[in-house]
C-alpha positions in Angstrom: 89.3 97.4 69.4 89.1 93.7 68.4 92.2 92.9 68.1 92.8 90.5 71.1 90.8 87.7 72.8 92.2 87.0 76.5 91.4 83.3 77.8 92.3 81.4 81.1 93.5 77.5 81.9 93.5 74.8 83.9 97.9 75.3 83.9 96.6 78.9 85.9 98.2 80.6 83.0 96.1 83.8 80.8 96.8 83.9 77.6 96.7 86.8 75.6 96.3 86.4 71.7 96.2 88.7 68.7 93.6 88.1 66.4 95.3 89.3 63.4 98.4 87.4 63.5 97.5 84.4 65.6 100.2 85.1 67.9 100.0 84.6 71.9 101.4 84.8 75.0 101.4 83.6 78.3 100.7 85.8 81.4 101.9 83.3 84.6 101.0 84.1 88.4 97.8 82.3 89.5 98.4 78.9 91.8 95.2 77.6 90.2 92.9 76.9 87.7 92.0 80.9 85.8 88.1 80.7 85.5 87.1 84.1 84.6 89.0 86.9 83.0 88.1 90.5 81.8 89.7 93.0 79.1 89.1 96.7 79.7 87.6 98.3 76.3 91.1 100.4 75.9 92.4 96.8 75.9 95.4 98.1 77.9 94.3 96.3 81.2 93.0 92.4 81.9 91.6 91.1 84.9 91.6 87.3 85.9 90.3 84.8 88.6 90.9 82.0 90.1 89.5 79.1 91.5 90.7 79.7 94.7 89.9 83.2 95.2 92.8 85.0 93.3 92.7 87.5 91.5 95.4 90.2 89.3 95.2 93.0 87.1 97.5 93.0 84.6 98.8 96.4 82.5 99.8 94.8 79.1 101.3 98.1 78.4 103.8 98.3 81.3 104.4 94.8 81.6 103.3 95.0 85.8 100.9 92.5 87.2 99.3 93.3 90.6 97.6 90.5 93.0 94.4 91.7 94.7 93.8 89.9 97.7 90.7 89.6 99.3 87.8 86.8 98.6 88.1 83.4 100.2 87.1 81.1 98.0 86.4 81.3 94.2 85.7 84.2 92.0 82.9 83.7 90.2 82.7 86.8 88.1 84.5 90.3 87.3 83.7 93.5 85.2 85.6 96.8 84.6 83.9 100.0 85.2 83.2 101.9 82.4 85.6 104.5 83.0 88.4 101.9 83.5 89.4 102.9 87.1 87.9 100.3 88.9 87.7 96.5 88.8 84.4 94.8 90.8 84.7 91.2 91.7 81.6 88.7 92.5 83.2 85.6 95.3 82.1 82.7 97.1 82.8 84.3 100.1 79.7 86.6 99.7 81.0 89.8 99.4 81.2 92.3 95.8 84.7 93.3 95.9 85.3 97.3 94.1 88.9 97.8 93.6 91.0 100.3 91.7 92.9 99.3 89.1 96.1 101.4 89.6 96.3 101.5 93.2 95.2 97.4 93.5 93.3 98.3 96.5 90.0 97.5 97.2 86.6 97.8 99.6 84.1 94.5 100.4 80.7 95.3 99.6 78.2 93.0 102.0 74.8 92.6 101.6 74.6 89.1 99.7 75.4 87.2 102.8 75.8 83.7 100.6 77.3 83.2 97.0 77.8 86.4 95.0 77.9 84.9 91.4 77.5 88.2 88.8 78.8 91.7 88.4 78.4 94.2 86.0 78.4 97.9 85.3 75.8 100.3 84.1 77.0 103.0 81.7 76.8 105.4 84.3 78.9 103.8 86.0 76.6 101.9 89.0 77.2 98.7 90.1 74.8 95.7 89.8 75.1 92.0 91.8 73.3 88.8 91.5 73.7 86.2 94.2 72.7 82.6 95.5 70.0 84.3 97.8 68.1 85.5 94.8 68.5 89.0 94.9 69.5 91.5 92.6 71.8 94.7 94.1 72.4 98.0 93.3 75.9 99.4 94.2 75.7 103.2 95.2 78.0 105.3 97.6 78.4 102.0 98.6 75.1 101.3 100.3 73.3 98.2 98.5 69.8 98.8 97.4 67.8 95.6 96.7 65.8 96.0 93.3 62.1 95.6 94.2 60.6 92.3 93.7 63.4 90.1 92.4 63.9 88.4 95.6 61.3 86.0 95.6 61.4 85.8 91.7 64.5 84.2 91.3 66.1 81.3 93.5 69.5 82.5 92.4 70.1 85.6 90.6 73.3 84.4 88.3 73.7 86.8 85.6 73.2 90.1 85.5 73.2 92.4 82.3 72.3 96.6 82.5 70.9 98.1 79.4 72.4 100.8 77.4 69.4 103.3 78.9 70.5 102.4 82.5 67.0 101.8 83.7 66.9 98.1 82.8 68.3 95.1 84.7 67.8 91.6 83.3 69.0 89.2 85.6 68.8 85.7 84.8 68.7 82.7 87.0 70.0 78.8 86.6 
C-alpha cells in the first residue's frame, strides 16, 4: 500500500521504515551482509538474503522470523508469488529454490546447472529464471522449460521481468 520501504546492510540488519512518519526499525538474524530483500504486496511478509546464502521470511504482523536453509553460496535474487504463499529464491549454487512462506519449507529446482541470478512471477502465478548459462526458464509442475531461442541470445540472462498479459518475458543480460 506504500506505506513502507524495506532495505538491507552491510551490519546484516533489514530495516523496515514507514514512509509517513519516518520511523524504522531493525529486524536482526542474518550473519552477513543483507543483499536482497522482498515485501509481499499485503506488506505483511518480507523476505531477505544474504551474502552467504541465507535467507528468512519475516511476518511483521506476528513478530516470527523463520530461516530457510538451503543455497550454498549467495542469493542473488527473490520474488513472492502472487498469491503470497510462496517465496522463490535465485543462488550461486545453481539451483531456483520455491518455498512456502508459512511452512518455511522448500524444493530445489535444477536445470541452470551454474549461477541462477533472477526470479520472478507471472501473474498467473508461473515461475521465470535467468542464469549465468544464458538461458531463460519456465517453472511449471516443476519441470523447467527452456524458452526457445534465448540460449544463444544472451551470454547471461540477469534479469527477468513477466508482462502483465503473461505471454511476454523480457530478460535482460549484463
Amino acid at each position: 500500500d506504500g506505506r513502507l520501504l524495506v532495505s538491507g546492510g552491510a551490519d546484516g540488519d533489514v530495516r523496515i521504515w514507514d514512509l509517513e512518519s519516518g520511523d524504522s526499525r531493525a529486524l536482526e538474524g542474518h550473519g552477513a551482509w543483507v543483499s536482497r530483500v522482498a515485501i509481499h504486496a499485503d506488506g505483511r511478509w518480507v523476505a531477505s538474503a544474504d551474502d552467504d546464502g541465507g535467507v528468512r521470511i519475516w511476518d511483521l504482523e506476528g513478530g516470527d522470523a523463520r530461516a530457510l536453509l538451503g543455497h550454498v553460496g549467495g542469493v542473488e535474487s527473490l520474488a513472492f508469488s502472487p498469491d503470497g504463499m510462496s517465496l522463490a529464491t535465485a543462488g550461486q549454487d545453481g539451483t531456483v529454490r520455491l518455498w512456502d512462506v508459512r511452512m518455511g519449507e522448500g524444493r530445489a529446482l535444477e536445470g541452470h546447472g551454474v549461477g541462477v541470478k533472477a526470479v520472478a512471477f507471472a501473474p498467473d502465478g508461473r515461475l521465470v529464471s535467468g542464469g549465468l548459462d544464458g538461458t531463460l526458464r519456465i517453472w511449471q509442475d516443476p519441470l523447467p522449460r527452456s524458452v526457445a531461442g534465448l540460449k544463444n541470445w544472451l551470454e547471461e540472462a540477469t534479469n527477468a521481468v513477466v508482462g502483465a498479459d503473461n505471454q511476454v518475458l523480457f530478460p535482460t543480460g549484463d
